[in-house]
CHARMM internal coordinates of N, CA and C (Angstrom, degrees):
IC EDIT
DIST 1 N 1 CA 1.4560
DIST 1 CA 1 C 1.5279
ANGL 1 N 1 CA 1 C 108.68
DIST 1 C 2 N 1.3477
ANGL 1 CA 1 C 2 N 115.97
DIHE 1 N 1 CA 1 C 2 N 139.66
DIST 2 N 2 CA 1.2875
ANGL 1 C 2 N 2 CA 115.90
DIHE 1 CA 1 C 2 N 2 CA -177.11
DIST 2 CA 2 C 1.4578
ANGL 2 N 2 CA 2 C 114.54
DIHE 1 C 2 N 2 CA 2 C -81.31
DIST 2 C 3 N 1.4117
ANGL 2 CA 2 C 3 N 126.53
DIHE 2 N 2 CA 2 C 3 N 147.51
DIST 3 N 3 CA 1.1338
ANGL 2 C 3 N 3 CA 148.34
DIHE 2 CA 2 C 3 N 3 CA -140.40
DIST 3 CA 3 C 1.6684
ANGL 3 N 3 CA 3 C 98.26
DIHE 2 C 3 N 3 CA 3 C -107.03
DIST 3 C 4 N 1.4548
ANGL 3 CA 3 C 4 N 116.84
DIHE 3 N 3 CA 3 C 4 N 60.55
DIST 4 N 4 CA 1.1391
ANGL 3 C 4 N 4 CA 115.12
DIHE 3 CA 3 C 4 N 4 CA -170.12
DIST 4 CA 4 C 2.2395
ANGL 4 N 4 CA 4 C 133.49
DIHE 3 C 4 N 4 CA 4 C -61.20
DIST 4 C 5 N 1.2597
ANGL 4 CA 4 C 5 N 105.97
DIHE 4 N 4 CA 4 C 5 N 4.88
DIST 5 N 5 CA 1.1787
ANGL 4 C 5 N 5 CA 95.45
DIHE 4 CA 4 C 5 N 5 CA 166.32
DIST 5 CA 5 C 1.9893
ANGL 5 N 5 CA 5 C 110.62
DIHE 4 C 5 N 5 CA 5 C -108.18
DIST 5 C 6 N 1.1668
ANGL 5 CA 5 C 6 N 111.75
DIHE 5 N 5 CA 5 C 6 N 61.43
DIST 6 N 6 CA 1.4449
ANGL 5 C 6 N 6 CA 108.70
DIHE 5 CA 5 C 6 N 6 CA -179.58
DIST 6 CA 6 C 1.8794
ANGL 6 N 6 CA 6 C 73.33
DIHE 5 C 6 N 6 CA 6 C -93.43
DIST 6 C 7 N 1.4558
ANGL 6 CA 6 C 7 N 97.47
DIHE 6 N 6 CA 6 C 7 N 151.54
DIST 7 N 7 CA 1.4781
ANGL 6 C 7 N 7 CA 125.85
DIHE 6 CA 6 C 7 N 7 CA 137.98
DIST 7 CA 7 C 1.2943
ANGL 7 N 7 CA 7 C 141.55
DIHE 6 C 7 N 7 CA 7 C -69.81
DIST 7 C 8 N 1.1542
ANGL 7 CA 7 C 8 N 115.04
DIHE 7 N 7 CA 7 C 8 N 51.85
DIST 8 N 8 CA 1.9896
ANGL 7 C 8 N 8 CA 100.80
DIHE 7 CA 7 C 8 N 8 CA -173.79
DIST 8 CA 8 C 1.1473
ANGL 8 N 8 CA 8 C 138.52
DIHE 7 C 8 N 8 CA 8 C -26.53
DIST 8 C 9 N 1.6392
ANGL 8 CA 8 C 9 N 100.57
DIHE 8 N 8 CA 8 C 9 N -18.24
DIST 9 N 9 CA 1.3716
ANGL 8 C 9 N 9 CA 94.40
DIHE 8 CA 8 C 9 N 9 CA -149.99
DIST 9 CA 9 C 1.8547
ANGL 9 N 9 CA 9 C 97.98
DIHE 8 C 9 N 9 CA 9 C -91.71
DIST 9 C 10 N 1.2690
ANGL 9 CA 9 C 10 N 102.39
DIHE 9 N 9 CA 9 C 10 N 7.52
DIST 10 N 10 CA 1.5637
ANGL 9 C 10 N 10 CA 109.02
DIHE 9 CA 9 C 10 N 10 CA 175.76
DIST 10 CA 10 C 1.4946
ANGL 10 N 10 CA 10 C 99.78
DIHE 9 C 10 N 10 CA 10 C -103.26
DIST 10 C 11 N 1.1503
ANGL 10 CA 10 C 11 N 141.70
DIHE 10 N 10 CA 10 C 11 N 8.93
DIST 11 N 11 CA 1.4737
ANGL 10 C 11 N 11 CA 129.19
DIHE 10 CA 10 C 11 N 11 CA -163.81
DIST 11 CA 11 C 1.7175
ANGL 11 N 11 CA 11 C 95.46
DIHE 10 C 11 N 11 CA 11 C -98.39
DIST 11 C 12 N 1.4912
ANGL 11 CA 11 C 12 N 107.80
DIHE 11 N 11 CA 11 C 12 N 160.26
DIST 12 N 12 CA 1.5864
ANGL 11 C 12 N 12 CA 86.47
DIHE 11 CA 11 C 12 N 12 CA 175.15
DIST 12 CA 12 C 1.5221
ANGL 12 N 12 CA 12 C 94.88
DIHE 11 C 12 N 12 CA 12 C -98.85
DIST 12 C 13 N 1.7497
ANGL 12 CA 12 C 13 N 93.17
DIHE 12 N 12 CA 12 C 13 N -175.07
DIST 13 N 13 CA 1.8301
ANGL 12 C 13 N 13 CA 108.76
DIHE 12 CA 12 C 13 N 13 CA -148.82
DIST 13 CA 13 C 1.4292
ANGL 13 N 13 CA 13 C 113.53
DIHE 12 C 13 N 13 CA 13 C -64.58
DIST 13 C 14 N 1.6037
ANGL 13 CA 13 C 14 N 104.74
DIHE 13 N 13 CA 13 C 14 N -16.91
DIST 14 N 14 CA 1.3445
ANGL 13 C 14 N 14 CA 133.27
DIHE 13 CA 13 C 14 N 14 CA -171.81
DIST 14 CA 14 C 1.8171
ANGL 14 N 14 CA 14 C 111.04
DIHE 13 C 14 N 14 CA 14 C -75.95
DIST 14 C 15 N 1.4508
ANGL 14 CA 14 C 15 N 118.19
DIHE 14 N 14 CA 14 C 15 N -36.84
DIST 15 N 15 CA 1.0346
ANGL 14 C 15 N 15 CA 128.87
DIHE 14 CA 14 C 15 N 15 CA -161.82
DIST 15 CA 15 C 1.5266
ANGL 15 N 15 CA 15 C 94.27
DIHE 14 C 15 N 15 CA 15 C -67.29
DIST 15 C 16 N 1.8866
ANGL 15 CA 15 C 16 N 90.63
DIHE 15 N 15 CA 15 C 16 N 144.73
DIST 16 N 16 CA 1.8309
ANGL 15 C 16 N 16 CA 95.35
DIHE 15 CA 15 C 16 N 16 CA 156.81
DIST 16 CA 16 C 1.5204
ANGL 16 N 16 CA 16 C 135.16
DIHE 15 C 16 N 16 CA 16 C -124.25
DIST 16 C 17 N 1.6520
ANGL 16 CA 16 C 17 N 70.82
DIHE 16 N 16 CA 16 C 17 N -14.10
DIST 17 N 17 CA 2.1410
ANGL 16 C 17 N 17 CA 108.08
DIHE 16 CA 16 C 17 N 17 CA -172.52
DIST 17 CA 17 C 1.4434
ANGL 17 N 17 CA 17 C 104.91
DIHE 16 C 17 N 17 CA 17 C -116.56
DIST 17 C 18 N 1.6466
ANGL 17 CA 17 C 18 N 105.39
DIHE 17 N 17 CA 17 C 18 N 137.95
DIST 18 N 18 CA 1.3456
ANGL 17 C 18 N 18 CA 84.06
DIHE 17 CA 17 C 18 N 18 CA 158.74
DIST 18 CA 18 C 1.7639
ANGL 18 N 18 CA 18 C 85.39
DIHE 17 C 18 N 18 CA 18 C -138.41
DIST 18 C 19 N 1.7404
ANGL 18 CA 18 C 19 N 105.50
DIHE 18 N 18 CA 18 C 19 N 137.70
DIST 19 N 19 CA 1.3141
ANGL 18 C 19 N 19 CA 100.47
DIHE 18 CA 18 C 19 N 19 CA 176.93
DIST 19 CA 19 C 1.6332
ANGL 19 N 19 CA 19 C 112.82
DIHE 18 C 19 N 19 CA 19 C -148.18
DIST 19 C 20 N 1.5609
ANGL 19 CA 19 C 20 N 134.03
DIHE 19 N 19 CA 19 C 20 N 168.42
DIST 20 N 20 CA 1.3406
ANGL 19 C 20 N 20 CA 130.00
DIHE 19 CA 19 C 20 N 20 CA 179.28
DIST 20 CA 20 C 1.7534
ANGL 20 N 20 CA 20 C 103.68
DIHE 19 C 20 N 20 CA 20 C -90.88
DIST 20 C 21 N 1.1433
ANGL 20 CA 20 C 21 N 98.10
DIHE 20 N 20 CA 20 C 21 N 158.35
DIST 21 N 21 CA 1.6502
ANGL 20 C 21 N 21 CA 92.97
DIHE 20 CA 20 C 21 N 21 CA 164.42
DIST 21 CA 21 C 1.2989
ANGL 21 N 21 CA 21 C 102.42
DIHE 20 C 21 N 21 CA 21 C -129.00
DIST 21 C 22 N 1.2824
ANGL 21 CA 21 C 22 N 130.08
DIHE 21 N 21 CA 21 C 22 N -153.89
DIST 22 N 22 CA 1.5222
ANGL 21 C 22 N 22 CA 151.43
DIHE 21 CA 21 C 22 N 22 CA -152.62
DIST 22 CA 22 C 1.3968
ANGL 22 N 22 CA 22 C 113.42
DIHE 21 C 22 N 22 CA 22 C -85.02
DIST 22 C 23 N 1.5783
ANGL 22 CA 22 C 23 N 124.44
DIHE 22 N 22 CA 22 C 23 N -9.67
DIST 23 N 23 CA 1.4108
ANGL 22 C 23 N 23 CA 129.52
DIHE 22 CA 22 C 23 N 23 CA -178.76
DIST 23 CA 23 C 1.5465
ANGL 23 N 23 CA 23 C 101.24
DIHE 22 C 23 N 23 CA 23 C -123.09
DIST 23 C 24 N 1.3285
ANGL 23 CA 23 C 24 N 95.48
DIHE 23 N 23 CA 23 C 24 N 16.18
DIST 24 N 24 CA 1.7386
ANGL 23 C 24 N 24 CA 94.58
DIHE 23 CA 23 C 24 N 24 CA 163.58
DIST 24 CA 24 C 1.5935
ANGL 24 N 24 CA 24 C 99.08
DIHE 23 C 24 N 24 CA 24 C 73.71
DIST 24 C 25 N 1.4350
ANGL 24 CA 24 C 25 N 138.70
DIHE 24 N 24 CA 24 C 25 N -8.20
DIST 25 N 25 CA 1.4588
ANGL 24 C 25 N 25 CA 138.07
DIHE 24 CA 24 C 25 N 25 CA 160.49
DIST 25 CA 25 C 1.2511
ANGL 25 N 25 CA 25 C 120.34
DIHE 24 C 25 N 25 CA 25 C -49.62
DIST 25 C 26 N 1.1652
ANGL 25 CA 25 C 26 N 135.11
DIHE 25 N 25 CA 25 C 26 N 125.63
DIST 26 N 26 CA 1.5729
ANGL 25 C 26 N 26 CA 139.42
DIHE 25 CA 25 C 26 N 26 CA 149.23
DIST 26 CA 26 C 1.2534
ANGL 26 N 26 CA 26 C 119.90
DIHE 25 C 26 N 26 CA 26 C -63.34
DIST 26 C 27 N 1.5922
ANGL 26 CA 26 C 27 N 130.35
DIHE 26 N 26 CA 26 C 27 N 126.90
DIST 27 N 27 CA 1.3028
ANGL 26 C 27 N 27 CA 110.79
DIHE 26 CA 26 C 27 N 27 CA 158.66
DIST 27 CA 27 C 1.7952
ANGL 27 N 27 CA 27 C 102.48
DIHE 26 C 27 N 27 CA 27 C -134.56
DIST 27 C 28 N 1.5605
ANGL 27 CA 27 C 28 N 108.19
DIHE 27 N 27 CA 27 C 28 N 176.70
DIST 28 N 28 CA 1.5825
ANGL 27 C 28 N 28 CA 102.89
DIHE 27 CA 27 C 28 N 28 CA 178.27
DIST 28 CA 28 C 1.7309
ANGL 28 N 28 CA 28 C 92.66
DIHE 27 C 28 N 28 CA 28 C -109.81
DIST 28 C 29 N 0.8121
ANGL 28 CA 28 C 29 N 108.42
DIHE 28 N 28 CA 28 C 29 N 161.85
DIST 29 N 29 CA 1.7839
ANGL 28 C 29 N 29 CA 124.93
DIHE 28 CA 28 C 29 N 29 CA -156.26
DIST 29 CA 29 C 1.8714
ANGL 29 N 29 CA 29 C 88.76
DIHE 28 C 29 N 29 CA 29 C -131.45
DIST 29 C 30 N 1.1019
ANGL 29 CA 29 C 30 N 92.97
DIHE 29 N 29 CA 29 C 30 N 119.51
DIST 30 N 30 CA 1.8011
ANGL 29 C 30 N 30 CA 107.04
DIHE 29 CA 29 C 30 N 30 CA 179.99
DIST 30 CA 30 C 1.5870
ANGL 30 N 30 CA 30 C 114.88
DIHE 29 C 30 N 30 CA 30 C -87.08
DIST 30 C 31 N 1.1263
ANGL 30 CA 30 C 31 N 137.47
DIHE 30 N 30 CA 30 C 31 N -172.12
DIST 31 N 31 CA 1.6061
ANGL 30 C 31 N 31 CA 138.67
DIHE 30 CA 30 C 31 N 31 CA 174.17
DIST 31 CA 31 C 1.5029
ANGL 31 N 31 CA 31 C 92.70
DIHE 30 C 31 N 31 CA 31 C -103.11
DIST 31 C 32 N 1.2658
ANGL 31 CA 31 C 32 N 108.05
DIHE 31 N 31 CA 31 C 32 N 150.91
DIST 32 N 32 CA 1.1741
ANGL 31 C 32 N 32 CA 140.46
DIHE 31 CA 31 C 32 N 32 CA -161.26
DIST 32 CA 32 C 2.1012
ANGL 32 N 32 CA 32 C 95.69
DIHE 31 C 32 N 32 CA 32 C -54.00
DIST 32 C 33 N 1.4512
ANGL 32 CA 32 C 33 N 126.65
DIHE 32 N 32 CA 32 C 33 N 130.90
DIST 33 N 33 CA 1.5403
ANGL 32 C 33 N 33 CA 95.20
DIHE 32 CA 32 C 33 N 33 CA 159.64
DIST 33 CA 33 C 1.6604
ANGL 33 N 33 CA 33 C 106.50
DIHE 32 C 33 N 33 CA 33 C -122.40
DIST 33 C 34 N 0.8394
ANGL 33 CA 33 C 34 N 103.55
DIHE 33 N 33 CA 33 C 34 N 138.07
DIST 34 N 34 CA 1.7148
ANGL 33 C 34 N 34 CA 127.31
DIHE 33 CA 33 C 34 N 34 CA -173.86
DIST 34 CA 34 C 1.8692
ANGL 34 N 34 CA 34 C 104.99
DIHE 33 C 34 N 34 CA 34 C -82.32
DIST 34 C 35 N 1.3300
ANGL 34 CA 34 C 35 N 116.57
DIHE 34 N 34 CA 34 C 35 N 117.28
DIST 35 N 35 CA 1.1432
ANGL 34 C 35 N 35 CA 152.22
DIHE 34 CA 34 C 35 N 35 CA 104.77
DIST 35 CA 35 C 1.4529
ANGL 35 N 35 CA 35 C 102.07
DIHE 34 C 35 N 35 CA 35 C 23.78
DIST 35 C 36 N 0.9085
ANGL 35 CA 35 C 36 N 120.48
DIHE 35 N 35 CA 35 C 36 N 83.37
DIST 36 N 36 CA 1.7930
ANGL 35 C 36 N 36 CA 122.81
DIHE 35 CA 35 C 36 N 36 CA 178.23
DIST 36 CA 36 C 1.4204
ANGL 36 N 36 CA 36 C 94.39
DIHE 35 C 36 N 36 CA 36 C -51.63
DIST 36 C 37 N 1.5606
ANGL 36 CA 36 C 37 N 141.46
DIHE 36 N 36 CA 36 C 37 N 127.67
DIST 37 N 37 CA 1.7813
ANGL 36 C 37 N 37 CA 139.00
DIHE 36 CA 36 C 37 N 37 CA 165.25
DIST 37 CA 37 C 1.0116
ANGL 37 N 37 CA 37 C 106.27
DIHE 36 C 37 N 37 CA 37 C 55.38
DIST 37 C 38 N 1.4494
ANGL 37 CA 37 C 38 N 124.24
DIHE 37 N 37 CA 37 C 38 N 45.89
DIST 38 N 38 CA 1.5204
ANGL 37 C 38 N 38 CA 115.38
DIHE 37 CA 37 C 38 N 38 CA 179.14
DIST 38 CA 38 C 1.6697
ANGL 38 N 38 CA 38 C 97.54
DIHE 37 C 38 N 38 CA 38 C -150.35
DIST 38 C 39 N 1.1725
ANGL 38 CA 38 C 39 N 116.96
DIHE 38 N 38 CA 38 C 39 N 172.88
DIST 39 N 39 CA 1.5873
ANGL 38 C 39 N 39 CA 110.04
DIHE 38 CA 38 C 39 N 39 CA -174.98
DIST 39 CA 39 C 1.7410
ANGL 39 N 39 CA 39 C 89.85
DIHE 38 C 39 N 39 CA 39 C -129.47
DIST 39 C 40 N 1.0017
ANGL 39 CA 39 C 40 N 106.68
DIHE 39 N 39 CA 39 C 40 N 55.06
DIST 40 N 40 CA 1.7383
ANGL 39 C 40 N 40 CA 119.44
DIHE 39 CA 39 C 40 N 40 CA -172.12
DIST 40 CA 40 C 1.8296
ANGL 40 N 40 CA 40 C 93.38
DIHE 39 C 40 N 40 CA 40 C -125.08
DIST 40 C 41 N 1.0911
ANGL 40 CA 40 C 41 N 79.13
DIHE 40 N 40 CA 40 C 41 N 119.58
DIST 41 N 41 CA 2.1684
ANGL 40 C 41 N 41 CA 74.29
DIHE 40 CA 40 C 41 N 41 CA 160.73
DIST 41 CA 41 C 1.8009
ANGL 41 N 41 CA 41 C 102.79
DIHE 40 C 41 N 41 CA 41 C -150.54
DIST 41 C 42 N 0.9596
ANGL 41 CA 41 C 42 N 114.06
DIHE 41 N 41 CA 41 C 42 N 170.47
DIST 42 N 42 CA 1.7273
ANGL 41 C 42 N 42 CA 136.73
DIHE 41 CA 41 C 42 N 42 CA 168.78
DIST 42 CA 42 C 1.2033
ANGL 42 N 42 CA 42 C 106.29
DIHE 41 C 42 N 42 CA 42 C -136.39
DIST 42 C 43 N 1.9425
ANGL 42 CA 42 C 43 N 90.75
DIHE 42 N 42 CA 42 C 43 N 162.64
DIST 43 N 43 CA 1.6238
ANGL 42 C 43 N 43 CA 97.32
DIHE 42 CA 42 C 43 N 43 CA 162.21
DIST 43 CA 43 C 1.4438
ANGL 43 N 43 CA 43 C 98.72
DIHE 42 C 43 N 43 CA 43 C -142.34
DIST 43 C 44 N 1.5790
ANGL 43 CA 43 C 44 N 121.63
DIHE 43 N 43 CA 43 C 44 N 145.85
DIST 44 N 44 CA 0.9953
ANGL 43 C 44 N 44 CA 128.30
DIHE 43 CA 43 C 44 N 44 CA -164.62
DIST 44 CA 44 C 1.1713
ANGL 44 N 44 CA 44 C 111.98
DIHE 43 C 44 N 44 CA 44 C -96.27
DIST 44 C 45 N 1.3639
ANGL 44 CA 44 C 45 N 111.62
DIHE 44 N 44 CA 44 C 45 N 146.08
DIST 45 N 45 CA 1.7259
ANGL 44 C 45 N 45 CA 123.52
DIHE 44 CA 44 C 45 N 45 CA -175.59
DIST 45 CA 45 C 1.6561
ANGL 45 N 45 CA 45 C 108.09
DIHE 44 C 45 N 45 CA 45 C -114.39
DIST 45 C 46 N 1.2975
ANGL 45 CA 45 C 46 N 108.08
DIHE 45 N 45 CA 45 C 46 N 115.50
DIST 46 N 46 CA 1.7418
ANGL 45 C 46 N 46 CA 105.65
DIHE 45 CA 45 C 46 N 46 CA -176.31
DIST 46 CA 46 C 1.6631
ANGL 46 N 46 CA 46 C 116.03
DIHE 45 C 46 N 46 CA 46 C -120.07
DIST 46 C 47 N 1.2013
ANGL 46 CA 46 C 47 N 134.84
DIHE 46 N 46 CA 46 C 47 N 97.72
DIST 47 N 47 CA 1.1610
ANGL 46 C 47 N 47 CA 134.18
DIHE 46 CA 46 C 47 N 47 CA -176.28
DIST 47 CA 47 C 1.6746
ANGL 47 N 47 CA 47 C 113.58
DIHE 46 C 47 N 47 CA 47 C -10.91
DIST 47 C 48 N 1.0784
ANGL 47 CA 47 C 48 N 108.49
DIHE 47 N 47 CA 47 C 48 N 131.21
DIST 48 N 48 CA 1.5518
ANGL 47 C 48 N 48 CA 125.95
DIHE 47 CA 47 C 48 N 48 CA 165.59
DIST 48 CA 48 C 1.1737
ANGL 48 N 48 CA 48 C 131.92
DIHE 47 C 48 N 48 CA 48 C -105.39
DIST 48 C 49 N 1.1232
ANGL 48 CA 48 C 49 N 137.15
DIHE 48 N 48 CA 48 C 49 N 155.87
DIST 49 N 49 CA 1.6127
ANGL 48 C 49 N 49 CA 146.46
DIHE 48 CA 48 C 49 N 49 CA 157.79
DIST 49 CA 49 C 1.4365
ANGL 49 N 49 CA 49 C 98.52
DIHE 48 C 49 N 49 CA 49 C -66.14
DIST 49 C 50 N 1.5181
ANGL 49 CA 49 C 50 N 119.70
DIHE 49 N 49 CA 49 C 50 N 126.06
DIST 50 N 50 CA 1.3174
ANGL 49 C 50 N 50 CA 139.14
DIHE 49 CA 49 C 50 N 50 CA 155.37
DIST 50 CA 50 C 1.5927
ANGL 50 N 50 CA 50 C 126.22
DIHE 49 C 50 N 50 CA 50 C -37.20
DIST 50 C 51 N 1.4585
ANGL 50 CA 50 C 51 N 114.74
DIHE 50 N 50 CA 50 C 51 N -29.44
DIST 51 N 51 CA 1.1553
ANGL 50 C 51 N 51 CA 128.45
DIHE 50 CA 50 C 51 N 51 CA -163.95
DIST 51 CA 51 C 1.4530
ANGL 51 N 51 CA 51 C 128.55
DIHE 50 C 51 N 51 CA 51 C 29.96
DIST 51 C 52 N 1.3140
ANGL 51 CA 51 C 52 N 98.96
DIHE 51 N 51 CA 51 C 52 N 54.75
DIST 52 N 52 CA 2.0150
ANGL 51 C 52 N 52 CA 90.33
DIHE 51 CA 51 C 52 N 52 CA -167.38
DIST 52 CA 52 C 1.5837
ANGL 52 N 52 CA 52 C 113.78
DIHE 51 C 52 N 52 CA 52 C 60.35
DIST 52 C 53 N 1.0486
ANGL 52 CA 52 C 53 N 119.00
DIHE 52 N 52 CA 52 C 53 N 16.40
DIST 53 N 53 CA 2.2104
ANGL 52 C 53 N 53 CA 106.18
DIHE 52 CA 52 C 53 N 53 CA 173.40
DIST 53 CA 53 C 1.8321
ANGL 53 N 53 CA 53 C 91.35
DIHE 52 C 53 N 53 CA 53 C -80.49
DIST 53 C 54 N 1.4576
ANGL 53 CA 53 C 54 N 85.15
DIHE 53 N 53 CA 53 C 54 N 126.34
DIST 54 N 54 CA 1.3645
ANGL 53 C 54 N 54 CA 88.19
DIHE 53 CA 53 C 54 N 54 CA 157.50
DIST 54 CA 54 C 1.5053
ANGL 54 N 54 CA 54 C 102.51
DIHE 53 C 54 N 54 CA 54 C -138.77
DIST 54 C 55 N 1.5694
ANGL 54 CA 54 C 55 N 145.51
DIHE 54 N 54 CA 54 C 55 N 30.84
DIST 55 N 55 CA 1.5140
ANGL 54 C 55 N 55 CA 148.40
DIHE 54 CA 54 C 55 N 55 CA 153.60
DIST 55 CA 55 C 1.7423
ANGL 55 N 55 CA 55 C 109.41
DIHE 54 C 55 N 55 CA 55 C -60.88
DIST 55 C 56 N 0.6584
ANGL 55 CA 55 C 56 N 117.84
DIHE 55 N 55 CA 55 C 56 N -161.05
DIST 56 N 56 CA 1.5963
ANGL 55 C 56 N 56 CA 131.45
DIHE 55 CA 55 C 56 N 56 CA -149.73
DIST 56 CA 56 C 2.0870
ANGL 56 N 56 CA 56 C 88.54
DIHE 55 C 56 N 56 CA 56 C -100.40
DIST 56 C 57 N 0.7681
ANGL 56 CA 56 C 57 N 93.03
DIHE 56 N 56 CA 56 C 57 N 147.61
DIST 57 N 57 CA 1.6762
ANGL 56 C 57 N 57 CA 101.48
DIHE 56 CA 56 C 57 N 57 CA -173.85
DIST 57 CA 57 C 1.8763
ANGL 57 N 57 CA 57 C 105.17
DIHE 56 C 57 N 57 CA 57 C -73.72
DIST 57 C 58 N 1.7052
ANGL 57 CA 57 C 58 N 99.76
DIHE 57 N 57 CA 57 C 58 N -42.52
DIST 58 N 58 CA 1.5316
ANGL 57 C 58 N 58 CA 87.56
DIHE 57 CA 57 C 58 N 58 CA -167.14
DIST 58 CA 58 C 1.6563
ANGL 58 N 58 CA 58 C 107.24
DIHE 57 C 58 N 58 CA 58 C -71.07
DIST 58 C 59 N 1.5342
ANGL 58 CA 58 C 59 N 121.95
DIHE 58 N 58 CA 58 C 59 N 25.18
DIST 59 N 59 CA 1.3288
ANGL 58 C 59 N 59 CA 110.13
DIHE 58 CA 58 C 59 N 59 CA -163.14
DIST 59 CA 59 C 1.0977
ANGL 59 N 59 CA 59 C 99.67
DIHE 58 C 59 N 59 CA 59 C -138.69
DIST 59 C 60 N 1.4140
ANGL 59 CA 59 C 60 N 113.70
DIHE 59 N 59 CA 59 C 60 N -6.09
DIST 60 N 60 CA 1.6034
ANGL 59 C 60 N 60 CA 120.59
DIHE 59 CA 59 C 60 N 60 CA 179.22
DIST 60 CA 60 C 1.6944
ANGL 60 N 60 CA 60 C 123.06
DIHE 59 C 60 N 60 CA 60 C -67.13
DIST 60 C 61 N 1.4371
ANGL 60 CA 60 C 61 N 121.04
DIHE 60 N 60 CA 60 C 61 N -13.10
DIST 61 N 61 CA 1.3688
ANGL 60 C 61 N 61 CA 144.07
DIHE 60 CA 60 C 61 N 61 CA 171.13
DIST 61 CA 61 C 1.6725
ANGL 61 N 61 CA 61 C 111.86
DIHE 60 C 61 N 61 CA 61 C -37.85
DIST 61 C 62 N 1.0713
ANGL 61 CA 61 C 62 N 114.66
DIHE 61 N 61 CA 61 C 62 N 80.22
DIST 62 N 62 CA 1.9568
ANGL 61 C 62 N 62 CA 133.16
DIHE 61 CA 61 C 62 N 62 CA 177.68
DIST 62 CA 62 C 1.3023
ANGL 62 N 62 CA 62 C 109.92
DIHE 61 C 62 N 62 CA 62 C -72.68
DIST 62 C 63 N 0.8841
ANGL 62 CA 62 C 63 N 144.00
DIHE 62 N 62 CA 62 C 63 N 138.27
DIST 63 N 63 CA 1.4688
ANGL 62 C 63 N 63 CA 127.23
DIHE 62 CA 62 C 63 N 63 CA 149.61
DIST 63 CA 63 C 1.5459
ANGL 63 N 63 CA 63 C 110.18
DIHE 62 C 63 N 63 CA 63 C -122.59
DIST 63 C 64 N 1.0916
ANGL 63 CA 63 C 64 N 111.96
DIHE 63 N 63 CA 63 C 64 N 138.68
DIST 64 N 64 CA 1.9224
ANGL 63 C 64 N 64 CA 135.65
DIHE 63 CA 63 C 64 N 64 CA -163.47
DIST 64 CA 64 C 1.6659
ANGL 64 N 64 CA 64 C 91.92
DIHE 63 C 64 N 64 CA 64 C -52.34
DIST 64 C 65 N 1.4732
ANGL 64 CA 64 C 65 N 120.16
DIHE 64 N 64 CA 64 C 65 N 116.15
DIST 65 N 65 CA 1.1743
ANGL 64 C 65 N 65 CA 122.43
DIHE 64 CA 64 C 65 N 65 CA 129.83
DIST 65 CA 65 C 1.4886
ANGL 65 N 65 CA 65 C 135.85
DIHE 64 C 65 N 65 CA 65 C 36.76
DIST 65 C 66 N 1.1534
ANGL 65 CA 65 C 66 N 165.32
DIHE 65 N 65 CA 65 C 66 N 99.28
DIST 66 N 66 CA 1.1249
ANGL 65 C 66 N 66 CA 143.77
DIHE 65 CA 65 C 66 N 66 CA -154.79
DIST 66 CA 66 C 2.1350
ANGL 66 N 66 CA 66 C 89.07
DIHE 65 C 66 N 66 CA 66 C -104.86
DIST 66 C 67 N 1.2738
ANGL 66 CA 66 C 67 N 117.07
DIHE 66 N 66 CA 66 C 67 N 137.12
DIST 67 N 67 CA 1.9975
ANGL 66 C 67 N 67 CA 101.45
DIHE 66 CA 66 C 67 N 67 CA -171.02
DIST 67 CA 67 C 1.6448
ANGL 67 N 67 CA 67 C 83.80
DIHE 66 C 67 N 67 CA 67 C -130.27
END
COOR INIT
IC SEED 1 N 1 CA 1 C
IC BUILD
């Protein structure tokens, strides 16, 4: 279930996820960025505000709003 009091409006522009993991940390989870000619990509993980989640971590997985 989604973790409805995240703030977006603090996430950066990049973010799509915002979720807890296993040390009780929040982070926002970015879209993938691709490797100009390369078949290499990442996605960036940027510390978050917790926002009050206190449910089970593997369920904490939000994804931003569609606006």
């Amino acid at each position: 279930m989604p973790h409805d009091a995240i703030d977006w409006t603090q996430a950066p522009k990049r973010a799509r996820w915002w979720a807890m993991d296993a040390n009780g940390l929040a982070h926002w989870h970015c879209e993938p960025n691709i490797a100009p000619f390369t078949d290499f990509w990442f996605g960036e993980q940027v510390s978050a505000p917790i926002f009050g989640y206190t449910g089970d971590y593997k369920q904490s997985l939000t994804e931003r709003p569609k606006t």
